[in-house]
PyMOL CGO cylinders between C-alpha atoms (Angstrom):
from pymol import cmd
from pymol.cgo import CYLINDER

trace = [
    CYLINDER, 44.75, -24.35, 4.25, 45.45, -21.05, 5.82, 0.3, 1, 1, 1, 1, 1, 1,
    CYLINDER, 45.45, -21.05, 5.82, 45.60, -20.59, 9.16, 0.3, 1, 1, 1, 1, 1, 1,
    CYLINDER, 45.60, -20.59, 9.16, 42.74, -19.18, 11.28, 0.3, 1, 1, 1, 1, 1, 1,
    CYLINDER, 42.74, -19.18, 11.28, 40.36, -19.93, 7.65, 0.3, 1, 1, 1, 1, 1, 1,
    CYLINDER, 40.36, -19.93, 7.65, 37.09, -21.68, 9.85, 0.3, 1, 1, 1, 1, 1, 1,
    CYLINDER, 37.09, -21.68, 9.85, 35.82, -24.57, 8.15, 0.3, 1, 1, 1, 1, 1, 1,
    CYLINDER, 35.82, -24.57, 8.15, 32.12, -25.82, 8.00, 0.3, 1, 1, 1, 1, 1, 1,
    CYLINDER, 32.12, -25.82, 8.00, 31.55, -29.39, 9.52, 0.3, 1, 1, 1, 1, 1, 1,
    CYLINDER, 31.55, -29.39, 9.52, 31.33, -31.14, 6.22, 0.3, 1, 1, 1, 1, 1, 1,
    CYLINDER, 31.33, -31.14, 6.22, 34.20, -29.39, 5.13, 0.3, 1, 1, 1, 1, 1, 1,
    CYLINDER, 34.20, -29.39, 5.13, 36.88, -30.18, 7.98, 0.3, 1, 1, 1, 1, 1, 1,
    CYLINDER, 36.88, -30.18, 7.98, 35.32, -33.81, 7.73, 0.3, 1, 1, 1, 1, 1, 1,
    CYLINDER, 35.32, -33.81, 7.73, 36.29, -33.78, 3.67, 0.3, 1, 1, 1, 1, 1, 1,
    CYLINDER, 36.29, -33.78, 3.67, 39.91, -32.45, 4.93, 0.3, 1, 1, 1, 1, 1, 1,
    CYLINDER, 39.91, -32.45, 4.93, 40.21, -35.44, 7.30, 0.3, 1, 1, 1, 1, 1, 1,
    CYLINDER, 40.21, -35.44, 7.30, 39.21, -37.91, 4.32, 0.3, 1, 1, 1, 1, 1, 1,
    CYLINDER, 39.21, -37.91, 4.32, 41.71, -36.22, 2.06, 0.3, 1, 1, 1, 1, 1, 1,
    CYLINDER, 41.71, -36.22, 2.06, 44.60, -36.15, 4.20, 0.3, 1, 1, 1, 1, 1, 1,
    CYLINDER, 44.60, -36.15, 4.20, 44.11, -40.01, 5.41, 0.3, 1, 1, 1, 1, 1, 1,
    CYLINDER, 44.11, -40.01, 5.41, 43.18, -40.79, 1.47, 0.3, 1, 1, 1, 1, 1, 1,
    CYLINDER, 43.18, -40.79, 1.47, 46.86, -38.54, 0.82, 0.3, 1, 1, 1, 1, 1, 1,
    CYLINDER, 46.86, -38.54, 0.82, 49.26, -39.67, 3.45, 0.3, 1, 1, 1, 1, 1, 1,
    CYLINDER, 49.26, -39.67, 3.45, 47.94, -42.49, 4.81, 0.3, 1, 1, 1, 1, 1, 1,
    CYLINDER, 47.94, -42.49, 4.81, 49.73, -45.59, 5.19, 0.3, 1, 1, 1, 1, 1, 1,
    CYLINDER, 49.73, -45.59, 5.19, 48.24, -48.66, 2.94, 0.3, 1, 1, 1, 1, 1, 1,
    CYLINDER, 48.24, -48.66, 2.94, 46.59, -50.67, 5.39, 0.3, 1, 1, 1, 1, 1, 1,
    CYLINDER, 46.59, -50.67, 5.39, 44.66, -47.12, 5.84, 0.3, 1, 1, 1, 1, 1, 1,
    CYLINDER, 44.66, -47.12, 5.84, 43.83, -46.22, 2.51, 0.3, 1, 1, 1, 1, 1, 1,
    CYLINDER, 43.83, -46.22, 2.51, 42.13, -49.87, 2.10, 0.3, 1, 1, 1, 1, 1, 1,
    CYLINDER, 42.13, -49.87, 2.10, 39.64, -48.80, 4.23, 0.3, 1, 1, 1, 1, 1, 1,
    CYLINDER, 39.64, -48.80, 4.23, 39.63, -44.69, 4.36, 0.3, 1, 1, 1, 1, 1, 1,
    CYLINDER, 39.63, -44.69, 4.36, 36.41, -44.34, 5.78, 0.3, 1, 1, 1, 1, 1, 1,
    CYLINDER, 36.41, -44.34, 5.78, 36.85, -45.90, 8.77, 0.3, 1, 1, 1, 1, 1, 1,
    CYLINDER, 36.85, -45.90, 8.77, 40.54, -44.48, 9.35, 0.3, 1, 1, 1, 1, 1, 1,
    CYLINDER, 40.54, -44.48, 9.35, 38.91, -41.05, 8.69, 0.3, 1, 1, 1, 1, 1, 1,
    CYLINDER, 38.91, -41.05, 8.69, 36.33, -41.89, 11.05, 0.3, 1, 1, 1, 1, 1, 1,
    CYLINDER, 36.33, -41.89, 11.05, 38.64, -43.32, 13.58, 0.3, 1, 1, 1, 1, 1, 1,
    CYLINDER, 38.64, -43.32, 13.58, 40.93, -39.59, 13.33, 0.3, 1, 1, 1, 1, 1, 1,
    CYLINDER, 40.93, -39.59, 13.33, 37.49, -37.36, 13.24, 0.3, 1, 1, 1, 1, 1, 1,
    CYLINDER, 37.49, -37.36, 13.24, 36.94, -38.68, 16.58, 0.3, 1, 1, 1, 1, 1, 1,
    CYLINDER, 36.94, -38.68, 16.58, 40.03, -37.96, 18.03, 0.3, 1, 1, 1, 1, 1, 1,
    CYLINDER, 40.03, -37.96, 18.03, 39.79, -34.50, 16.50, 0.3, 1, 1, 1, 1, 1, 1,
    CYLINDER, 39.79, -34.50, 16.50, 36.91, -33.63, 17.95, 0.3, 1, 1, 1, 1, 1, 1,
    CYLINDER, 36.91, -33.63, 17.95, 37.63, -34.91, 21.96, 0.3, 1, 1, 1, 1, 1, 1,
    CYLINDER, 37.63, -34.91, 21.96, 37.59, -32.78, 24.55, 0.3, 1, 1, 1, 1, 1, 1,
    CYLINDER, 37.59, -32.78, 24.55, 42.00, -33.12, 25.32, 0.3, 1, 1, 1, 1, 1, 1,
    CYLINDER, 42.00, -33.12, 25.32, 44.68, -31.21, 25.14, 0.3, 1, 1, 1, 1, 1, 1,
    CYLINDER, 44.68, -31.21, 25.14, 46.64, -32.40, 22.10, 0.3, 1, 1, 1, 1, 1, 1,
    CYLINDER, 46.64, -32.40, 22.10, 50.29, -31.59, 21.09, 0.3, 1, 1, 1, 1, 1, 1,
    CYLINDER, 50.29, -31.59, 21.09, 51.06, -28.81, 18.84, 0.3, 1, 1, 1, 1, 1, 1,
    CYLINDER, 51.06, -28.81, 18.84, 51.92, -29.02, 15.15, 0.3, 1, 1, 1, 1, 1, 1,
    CYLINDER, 51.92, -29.02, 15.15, 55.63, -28.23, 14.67, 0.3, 1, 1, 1, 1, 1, 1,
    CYLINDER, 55.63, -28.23, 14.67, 56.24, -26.47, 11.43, 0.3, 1, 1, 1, 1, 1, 1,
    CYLINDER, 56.24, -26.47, 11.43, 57.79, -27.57, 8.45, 0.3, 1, 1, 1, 1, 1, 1,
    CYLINDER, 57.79, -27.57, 8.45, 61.36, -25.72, 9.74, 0.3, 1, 1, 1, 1, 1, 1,
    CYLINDER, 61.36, -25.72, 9.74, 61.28, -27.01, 13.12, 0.3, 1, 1, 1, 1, 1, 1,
    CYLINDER, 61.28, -27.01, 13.12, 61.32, -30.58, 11.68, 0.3, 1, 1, 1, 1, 1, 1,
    CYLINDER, 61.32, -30.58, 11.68, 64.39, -29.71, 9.47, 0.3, 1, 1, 1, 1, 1, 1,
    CYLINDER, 64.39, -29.71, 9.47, 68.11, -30.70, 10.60, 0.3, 1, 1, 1, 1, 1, 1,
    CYLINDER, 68.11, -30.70, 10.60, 70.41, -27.65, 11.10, 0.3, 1, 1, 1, 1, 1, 1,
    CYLINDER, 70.41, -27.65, 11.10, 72.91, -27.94, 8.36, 0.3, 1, 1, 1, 1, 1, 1,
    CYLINDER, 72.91, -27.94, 8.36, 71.14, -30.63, 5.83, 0.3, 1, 1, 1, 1, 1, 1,
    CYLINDER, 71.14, -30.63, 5.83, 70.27, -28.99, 2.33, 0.3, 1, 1, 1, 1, 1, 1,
]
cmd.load_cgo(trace, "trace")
């Protein structure tokens, strides 16, 4: 998903259910709903929250 692309409720609520359905861990893929639920909720408080590193920043300097 681009950046800065706004998403309607239903679908940032779909992208939450997707990403928990695609990386989730198995305990939370038995029960997606809820885990979905569970990270809507957090999404959608009122706190600061840390910031998403990119995909580079996570690399090691000198691994291929």
């Amino acid at each position: 998903m681009p950046q800065g692309e706004k998403l309607s409720d239903r679908e940032f609520k779909l992208e939450i259910l997707k990403s928990t359905l695609e990386f989730g861990t198995p305990a939370m893929v038995r029960d997606p709903l809820a885990t979905a639920d569970v990270f809507l909720e957090w999404c959608e408080k009122q706190t600061d929250k840390p910031m998403a590193r990119g995909k580079s920043s996570t690399a090691k300097s000198g691994q291929a």
